[in-house]
DOFIKOL-504817 format. One record per residue (C-alpha): z, x, y. Coordinates in steps of 0.2 Angstrom, whole numbers, plus 5000, padded with zeros to 4 digits. Layout:
<votis>
+------+------+------+
|    w |    u |    v |
+------+------+------+
|    Z |    X |    Y |
...
+------+------+------+
</votis>
This chain:
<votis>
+------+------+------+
|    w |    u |    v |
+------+------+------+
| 4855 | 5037 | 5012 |
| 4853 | 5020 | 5011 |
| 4860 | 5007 | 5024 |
| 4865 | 4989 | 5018 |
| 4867 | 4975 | 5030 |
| 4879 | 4961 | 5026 |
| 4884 | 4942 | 5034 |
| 4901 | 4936 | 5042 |
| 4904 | 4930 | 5022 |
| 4899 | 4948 | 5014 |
| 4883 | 4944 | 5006 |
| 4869 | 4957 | 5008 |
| 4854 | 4952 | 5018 |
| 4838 | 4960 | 5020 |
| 4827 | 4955 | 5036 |
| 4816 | 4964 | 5046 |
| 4828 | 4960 | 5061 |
| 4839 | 4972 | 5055 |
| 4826 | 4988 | 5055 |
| 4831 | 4994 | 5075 |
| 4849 | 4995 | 5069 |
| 4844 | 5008 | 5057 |
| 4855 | 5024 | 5063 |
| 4840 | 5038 | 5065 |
| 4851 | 5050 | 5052 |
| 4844 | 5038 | 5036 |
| 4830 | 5047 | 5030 |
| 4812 | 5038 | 5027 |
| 4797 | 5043 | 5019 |
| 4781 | 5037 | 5022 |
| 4767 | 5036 | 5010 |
| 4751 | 5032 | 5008 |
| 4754 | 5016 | 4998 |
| 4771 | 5009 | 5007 |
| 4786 | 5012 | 5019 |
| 4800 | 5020 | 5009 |
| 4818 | 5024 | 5012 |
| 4824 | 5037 | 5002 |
| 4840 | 5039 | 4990 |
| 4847 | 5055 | 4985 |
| 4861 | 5052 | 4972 |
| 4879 | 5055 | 4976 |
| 4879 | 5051 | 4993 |
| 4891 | 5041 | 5001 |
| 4890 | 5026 | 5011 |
| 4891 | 5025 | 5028 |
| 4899 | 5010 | 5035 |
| 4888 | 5001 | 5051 |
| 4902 | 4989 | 5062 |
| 4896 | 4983 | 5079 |
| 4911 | 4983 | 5092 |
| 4914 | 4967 | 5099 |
| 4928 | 4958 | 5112 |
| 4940 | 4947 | 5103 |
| 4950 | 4944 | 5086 |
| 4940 | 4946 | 5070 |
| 4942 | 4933 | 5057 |
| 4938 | 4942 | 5043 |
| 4940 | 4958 | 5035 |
| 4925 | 4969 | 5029 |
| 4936 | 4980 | 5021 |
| 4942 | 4968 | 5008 |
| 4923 | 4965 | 5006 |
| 4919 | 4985 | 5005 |
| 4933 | 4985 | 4991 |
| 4925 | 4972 | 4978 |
| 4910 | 4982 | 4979 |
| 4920 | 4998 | 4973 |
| 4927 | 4986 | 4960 |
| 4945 | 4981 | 4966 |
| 4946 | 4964 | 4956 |
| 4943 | 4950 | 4969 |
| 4961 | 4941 | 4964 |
| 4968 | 4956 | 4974 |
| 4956 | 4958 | 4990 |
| 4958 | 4935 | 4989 |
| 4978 | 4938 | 4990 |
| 4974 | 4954 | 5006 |
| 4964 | 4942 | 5015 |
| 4978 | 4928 | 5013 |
| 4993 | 4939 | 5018 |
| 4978 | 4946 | 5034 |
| 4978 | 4929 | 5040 |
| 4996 | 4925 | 5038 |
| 4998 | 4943 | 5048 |
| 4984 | 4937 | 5060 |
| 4994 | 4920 | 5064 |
| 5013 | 4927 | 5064 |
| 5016 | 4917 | 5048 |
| 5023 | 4930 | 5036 |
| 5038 | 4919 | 5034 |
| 5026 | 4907 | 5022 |
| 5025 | 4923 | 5009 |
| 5043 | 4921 | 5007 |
| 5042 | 4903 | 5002 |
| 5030 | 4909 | 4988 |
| 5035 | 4903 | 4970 |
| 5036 | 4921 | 4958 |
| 5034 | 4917 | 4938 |
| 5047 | 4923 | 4926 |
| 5035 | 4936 | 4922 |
| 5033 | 4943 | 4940 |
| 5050 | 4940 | 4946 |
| 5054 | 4951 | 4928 |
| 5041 | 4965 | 4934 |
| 5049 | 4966 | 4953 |
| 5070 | 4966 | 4943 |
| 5061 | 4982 | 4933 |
| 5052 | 4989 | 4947 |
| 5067 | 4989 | 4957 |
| 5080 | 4997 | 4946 |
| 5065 | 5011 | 4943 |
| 5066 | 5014 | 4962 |
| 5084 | 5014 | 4963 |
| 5088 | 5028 | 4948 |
| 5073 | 5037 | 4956 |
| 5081 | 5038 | 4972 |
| 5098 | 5044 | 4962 |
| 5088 | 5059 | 4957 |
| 5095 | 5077 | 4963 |
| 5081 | 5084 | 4970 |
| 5089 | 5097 | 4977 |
| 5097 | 5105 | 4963 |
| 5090 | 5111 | 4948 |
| 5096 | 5094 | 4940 |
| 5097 | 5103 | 4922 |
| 5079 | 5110 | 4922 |
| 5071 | 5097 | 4912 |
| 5062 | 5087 | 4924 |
| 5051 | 5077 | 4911 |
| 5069 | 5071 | 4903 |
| 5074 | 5066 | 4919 |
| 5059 | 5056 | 4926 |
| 5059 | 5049 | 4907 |
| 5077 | 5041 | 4911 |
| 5071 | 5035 | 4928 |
| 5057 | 5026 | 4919 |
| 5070 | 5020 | 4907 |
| 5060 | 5026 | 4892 |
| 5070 | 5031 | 4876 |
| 5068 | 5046 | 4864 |
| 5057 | 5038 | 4851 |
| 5042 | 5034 | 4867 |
| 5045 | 5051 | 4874 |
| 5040 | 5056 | 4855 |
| 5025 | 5044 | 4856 |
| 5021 | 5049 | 4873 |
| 5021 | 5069 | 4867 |
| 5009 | 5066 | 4853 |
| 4995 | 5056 | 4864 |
+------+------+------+
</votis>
């Protein structure tokens, strides 16, 4: 296992002052030449947090998730809506301009959720449930075609 240490602003540091936080489940090995830690592939990482009293300014998840390779527009906009959370000022999301393109998006998305929501899913609904999510999805017959040969 390998334990990484990072600052308050997410970058990785390396010091000697961190080596008595060390949890005792990493694993070392000790040779002849140097200190080691060892790696064994596919292992996960184990998140270190210290507990403390009072509000944190930052979130270490929105760091945790650019290193997993969530593109850093979207952990930028969660750490922006987080601190609007943090200060009770949600209301400012509202006064947010939408382009054409996005406002287009949200108009299709909407009328996705609301012919979804129409669905029977009680019934049988007429058996074929790939035709049916097709006309939720608005698709017509010739991209269920090109959907069917890919």
């Amino acid at each position: 296992m390998q334990v990484m240490f990072t600052a308050s602003d997410g970058q990785a540091i390396d010091s000697p002052s961190t080596a008595n936080l060390i949890r005792p489940t990493l694993q070392r090995t000790t040779t002849n030449q140097s200190n080691s830690e060892s790696s064994i592939g596919g292992e996960k990482i184990t998140y270190l947090y210290r507990v403390a009293e009072g509000l944190a300014w930052d979130s270490h998840a929105a760091k945790c998730a650019e290193i997993f390779g969530v593109p850093s527009r979207i952990t930028r906009r969660a750490e922006h809506v987080s601190r609007l959370l943090s200060a009770h000022e949600l209301t400012k999301l509202l006064d947010e301009e939408m382009s054409e393109e996005e406002r287009l998006d949200l108009e299709d998305a909407e009328a996705v959720c609301r012919r979804f929501l129409q669905l029977d899913l009680e019934g049988d609904g007429g058996g074929n449930v790939k035709a049916q999510l097709a006309v939720v999805l608005g698709r017509t017959d010739e991209q269920n075609e090109n959907t069917r040969i890919l």
